[in-house]
PyMOL commands that place a pseudoatom at each C-alpha (Angstrom):
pseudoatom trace, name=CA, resn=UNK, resi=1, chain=A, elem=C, hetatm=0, pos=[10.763, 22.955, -16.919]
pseudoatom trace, name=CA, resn=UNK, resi=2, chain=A, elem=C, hetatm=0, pos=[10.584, 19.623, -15.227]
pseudoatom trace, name=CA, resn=UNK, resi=3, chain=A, elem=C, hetatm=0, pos=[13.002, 16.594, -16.699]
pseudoatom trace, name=CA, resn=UNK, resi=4, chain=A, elem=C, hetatm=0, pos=[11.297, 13.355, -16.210]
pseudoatom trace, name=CA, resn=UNK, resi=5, chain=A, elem=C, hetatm=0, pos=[7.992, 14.579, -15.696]
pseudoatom trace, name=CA, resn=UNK, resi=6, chain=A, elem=C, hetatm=0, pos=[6.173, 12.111, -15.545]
pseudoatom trace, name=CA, resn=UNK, resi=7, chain=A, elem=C, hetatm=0, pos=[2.513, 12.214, -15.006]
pseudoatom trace, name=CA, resn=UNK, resi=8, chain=A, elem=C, hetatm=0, pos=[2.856, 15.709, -15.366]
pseudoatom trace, name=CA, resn=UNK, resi=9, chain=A, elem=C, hetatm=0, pos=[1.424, 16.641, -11.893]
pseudoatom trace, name=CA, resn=UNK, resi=10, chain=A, elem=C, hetatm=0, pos=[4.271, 19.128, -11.314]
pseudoatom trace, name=CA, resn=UNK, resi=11, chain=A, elem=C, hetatm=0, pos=[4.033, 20.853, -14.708]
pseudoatom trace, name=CA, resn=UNK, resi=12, chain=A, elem=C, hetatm=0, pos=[0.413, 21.677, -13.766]
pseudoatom trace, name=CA, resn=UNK, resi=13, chain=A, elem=C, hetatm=0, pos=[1.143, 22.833, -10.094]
pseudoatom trace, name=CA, resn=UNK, resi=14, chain=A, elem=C, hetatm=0, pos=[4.290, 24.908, -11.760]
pseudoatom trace, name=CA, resn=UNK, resi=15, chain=A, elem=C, hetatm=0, pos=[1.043, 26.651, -14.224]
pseudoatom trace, name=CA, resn=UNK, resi=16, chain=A, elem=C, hetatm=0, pos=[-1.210, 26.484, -11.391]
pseudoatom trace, name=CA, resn=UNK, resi=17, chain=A, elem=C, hetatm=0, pos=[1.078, 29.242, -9.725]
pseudoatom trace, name=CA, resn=UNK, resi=18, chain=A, elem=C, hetatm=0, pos=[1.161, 31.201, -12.750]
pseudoatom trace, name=CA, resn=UNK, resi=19, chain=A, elem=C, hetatm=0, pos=[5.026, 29.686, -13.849]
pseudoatom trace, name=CA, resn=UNK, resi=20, chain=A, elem=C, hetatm=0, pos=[5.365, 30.419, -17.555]
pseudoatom trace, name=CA, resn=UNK, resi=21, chain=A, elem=C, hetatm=0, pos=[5.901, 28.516, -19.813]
pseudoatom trace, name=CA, resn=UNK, resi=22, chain=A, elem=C, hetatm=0, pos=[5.395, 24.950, -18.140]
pseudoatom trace, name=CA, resn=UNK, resi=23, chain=A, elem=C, hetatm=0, pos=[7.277, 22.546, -19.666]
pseudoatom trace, name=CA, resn=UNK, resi=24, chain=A, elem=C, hetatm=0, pos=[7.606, 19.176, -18.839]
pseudoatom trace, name=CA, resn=UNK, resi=25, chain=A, elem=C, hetatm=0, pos=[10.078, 16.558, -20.951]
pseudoatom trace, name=CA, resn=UNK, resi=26, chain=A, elem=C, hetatm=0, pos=[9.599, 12.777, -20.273]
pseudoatom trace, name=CA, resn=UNK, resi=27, chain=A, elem=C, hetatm=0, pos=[10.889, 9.672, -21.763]
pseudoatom trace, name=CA, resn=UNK, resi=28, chain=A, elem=C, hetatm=0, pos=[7.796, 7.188, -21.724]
pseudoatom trace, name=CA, resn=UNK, resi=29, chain=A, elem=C, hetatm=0, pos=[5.264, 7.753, -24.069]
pseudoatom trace, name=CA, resn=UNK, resi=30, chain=A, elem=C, hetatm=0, pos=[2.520, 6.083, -22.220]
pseudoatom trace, name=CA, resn=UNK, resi=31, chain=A, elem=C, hetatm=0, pos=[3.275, 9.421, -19.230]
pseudoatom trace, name=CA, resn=UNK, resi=32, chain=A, elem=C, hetatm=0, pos=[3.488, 11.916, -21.461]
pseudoatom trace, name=CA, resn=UNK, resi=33, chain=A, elem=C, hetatm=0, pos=[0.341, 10.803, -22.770]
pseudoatom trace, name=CA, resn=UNK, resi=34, chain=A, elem=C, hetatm=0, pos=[-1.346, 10.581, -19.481]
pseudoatom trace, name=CA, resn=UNK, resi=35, chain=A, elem=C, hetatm=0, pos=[0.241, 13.692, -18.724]
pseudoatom trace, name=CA, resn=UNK, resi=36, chain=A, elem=C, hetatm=0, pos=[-1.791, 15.142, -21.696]
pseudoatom trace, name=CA, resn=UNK, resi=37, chain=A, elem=C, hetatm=0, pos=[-4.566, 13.622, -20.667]
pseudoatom trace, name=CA, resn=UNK, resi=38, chain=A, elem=C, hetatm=0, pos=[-4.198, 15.248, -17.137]
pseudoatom trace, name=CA, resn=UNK, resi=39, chain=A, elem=C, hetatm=0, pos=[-3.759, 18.819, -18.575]
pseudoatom trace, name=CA, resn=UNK, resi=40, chain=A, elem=C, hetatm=0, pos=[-6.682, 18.584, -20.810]
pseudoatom trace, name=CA, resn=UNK, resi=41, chain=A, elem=C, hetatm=0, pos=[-9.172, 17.283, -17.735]
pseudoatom trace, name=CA, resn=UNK, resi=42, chain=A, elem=C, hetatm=0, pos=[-7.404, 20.196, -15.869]
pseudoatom trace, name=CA, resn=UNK, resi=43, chain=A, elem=C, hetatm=0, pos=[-8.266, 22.444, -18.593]
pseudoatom trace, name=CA, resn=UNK, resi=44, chain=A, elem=C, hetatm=0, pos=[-5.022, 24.100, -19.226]
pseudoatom trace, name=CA, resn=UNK, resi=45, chain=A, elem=C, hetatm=0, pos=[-4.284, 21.866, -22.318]
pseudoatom trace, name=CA, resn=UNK, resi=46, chain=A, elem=C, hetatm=0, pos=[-3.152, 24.599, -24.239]
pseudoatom trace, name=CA, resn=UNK, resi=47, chain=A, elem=C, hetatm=0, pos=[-1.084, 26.453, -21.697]
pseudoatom trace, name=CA, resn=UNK, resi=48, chain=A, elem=C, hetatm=0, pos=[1.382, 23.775, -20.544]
pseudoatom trace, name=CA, resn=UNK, resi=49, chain=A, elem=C, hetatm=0, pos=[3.558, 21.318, -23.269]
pseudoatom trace, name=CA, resn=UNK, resi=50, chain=A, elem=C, hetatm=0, pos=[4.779, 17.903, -22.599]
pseudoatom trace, name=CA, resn=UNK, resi=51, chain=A, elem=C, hetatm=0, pos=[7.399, 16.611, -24.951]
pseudoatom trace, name=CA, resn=UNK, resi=52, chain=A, elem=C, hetatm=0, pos=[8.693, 13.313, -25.233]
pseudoatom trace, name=CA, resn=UNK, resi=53, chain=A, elem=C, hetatm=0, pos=[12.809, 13.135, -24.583]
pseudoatom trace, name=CA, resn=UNK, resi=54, chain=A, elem=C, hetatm=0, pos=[15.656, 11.296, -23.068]
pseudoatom trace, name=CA, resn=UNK, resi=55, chain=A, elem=C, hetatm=0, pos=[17.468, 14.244, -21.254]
pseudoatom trace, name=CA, resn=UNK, resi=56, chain=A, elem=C, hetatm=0, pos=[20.130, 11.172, -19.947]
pseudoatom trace, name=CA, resn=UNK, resi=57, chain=A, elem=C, hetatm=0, pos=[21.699, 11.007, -24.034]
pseudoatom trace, name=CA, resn=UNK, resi=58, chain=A, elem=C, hetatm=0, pos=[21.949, 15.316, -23.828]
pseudoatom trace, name=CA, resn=UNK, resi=59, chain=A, elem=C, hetatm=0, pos=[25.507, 15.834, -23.636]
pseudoatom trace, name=CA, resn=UNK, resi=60, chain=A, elem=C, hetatm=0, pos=[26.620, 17.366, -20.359]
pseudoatom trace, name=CA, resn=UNK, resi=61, chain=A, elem=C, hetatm=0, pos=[23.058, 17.732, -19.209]
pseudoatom trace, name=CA, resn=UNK, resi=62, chain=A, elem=C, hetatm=0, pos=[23.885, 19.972, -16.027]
pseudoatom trace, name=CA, resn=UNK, resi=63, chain=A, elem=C, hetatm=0, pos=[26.327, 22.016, -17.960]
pseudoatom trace, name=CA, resn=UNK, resi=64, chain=A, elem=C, hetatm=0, pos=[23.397, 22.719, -20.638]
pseudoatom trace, name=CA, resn=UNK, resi=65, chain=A, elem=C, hetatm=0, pos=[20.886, 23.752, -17.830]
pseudoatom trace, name=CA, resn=UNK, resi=66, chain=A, elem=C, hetatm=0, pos=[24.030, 25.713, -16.028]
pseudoatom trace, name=CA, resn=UNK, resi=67, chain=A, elem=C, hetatm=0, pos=[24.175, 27.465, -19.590]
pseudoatom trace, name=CA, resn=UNK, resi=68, chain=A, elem=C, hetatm=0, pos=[20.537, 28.013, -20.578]
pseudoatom trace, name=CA, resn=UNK, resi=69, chain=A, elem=C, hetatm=0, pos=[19.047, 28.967, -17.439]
pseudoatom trace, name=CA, resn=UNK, resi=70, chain=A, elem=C, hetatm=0, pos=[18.539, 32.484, -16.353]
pseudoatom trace, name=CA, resn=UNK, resi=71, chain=A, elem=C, hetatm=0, pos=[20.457, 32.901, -12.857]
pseudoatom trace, name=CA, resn=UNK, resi=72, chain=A, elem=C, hetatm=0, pos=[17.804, 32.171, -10.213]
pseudoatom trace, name=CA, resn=UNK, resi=73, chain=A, elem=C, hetatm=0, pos=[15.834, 29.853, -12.246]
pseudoatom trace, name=CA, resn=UNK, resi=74, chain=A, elem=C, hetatm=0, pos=[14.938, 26.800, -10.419]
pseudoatom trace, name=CA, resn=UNK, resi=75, chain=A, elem=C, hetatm=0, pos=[15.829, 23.152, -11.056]
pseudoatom trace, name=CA, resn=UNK, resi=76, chain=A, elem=C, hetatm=0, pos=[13.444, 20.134, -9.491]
pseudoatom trace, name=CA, resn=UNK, resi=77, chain=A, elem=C, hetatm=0, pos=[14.430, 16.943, -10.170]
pseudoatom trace, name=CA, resn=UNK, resi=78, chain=A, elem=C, hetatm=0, pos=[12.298, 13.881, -8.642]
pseudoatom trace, name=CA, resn=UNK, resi=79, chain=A, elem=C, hetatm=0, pos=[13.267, 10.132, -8.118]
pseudoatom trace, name=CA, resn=UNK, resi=80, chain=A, elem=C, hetatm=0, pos=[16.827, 11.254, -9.788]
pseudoatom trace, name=CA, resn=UNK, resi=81, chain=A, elem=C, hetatm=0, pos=[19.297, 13.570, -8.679]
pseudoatom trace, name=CA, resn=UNK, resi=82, chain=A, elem=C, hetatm=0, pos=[21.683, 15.925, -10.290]
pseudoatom trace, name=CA, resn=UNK, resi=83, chain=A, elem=C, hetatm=0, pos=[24.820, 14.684, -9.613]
pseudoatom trace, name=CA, resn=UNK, resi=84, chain=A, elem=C, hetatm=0, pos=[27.127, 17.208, -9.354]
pseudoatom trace, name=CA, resn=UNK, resi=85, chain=A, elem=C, hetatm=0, pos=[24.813, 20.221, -7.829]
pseudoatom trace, name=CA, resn=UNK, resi=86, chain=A, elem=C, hetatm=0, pos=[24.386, 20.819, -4.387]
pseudoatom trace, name=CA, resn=UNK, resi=87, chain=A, elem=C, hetatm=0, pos=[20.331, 20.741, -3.576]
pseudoatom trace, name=CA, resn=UNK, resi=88, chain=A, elem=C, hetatm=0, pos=[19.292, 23.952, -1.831]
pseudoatom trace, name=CA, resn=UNK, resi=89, chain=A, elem=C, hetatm=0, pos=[16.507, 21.335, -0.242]
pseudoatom trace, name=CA, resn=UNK, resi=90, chain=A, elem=C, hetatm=0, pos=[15.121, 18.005, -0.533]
pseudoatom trace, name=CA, resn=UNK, resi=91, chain=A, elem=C, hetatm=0, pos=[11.635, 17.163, -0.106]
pseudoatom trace, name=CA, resn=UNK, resi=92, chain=A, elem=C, hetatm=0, pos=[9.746, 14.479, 0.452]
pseudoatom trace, name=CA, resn=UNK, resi=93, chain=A, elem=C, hetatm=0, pos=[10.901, 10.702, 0.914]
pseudoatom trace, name=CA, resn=UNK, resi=94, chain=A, elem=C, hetatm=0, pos=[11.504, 7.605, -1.437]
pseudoatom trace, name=CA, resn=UNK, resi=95, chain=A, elem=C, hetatm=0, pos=[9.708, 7.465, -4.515]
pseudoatom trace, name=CA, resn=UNK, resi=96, chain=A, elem=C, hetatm=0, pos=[8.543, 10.976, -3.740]
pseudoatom trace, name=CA, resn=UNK, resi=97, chain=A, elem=C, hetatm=0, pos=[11.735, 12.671, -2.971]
pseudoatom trace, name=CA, resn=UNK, resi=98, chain=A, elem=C, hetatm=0, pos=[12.640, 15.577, -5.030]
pseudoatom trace, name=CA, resn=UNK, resi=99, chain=A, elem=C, hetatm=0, pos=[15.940, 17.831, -5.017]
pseudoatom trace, name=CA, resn=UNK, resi=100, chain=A, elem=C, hetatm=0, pos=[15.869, 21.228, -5.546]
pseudoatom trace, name=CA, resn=UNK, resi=101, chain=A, elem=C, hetatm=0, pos=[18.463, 23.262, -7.089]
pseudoatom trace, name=CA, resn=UNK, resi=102, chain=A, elem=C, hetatm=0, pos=[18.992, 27.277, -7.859]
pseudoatom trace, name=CA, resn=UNK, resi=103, chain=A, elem=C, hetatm=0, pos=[21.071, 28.318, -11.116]
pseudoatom trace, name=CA, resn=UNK, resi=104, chain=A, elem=C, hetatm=0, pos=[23.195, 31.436, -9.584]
pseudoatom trace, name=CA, resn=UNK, resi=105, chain=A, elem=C, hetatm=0, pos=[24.395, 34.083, -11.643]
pseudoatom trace, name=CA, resn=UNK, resi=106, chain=A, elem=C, hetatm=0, pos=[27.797, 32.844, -14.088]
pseudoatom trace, name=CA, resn=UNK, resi=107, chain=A, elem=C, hetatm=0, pos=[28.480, 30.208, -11.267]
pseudoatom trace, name=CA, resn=UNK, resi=108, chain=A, elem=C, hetatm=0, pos=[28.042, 26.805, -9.923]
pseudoatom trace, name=CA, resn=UNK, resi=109, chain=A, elem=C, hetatm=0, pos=[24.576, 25.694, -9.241]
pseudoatom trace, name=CA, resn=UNK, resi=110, chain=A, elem=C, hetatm=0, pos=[23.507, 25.274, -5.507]
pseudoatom trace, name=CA, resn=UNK, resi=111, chain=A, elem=C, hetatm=0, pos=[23.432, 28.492, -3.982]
pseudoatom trace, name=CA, resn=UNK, resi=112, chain=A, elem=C, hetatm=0, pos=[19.862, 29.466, -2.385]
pseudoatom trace, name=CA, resn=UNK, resi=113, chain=A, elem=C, hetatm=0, pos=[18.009, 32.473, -3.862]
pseudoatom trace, name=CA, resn=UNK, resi=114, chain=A, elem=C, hetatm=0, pos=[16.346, 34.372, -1.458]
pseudoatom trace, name=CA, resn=UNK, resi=115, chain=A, elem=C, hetatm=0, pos=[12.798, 33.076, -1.127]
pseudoatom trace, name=CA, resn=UNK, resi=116, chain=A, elem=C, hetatm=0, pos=[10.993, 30.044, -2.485]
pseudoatom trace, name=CA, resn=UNK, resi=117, chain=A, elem=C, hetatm=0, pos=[8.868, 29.659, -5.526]
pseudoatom trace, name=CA, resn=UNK, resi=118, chain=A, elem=C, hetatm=0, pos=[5.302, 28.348, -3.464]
pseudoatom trace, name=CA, resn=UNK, resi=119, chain=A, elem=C, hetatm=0, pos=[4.595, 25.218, -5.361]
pseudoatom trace, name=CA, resn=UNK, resi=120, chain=A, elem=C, hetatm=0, pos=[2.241, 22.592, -3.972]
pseudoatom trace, name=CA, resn=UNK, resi=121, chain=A, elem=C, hetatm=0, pos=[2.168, 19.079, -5.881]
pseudoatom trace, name=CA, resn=UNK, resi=122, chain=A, elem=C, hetatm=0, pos=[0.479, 15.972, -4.796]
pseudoatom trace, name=CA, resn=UNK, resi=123, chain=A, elem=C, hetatm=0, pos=[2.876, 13.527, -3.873]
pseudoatom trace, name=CA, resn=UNK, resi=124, chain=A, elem=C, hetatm=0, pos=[1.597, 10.254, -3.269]
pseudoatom trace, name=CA, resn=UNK, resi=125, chain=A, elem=C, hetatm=0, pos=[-1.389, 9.946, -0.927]
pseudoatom trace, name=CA, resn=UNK, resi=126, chain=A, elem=C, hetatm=0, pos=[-0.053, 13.198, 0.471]
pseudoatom trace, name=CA, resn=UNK, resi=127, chain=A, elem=C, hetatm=0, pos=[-0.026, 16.886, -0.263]
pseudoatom trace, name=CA, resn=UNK, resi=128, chain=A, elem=C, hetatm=0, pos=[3.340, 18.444, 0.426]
pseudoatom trace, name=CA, resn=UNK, resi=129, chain=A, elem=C, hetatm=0, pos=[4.383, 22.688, -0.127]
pseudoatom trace, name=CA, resn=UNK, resi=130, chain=A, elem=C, hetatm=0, pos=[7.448, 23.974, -0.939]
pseudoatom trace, name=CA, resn=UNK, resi=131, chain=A, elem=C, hetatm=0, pos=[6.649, 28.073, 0.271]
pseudoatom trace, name=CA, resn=UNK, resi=132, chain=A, elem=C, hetatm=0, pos=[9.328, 29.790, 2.314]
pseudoatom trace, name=CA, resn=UNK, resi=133, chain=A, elem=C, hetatm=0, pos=[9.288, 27.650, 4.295]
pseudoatom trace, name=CA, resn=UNK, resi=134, chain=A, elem=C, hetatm=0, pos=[11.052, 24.403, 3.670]
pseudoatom trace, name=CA, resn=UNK, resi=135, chain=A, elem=C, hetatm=0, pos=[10.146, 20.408, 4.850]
pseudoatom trace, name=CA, resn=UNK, resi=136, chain=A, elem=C, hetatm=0, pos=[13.792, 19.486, 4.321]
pseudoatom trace, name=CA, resn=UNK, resi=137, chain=A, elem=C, hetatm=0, pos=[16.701, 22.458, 3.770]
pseudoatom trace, name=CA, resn=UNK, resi=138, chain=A, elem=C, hetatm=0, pos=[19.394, 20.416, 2.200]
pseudoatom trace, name=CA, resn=UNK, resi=139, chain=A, elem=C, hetatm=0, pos=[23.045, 20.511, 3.800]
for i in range(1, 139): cmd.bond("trace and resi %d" % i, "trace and resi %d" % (i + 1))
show_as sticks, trace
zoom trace
């Protein structure tokens, strides 16, 4: 699942490494639309979803994720993030920077599960991985 998704770019790396189900929830219509438009050109317009929502009205947004996650399920949040977690890394810099965060089992989120999820996104005019190991480990 990625909140404020945007283009969609990560959604379709997330798929690309066989994540199930990609999700991606964004507020502006005109990106989830281009988002759309990305999975279909990608071909996997029927294997990832892009739904239009403003996560910032949810109620208690990190408590709901804290709650509905499985324990070890990652959180990425770019441009924005979480305010109360600790990020197990951060990646990337400016408009590009994204936090990462691991749900733990029945406790606060921050803890680092044992090995990274390899996910590579375009970010910008560059390419940037997230395997095992890290551009940034968060302190």
């Amino acid at each position: 699942v990625d909140l404020g998704s945007g283009d969609g770019r990560i959604v379709l790396a997330a798929h690309r490494c066989g994540l199930r189900p990609a999700v991606g929830y964004e507020l502006n219509p005109w990106l989830v639309a281009l988002a759309r438009l990305h999975a279909w050109r990608a071909g996997c317009a029927g294997s990832v979803c892009y739904r239009r929502k403003d996560l910032w009205k949810l109620p208690l947004l990190e408590d709901k994720l804290r709650a509905e996650l499985p324990a070890g399920a990652r959180v990425v949040s770019g441009r924005f993030p979480l305010p109360t977690w600790q990020p197990v890394a951060v990646v990337g810099e400016g408009l590009d920077r994204v936090w990462a965060y691991d749900v733990p089992e029945g406790g606060q989120a921050g803890e680092a599960i044992s090995s990274w999820i390899p996910i590579q996104a375009a970010l910008g005019p560059s390419s940037a991985s997230v395997p095992g190991g890290l551009v940034s480990q968060a302190s």
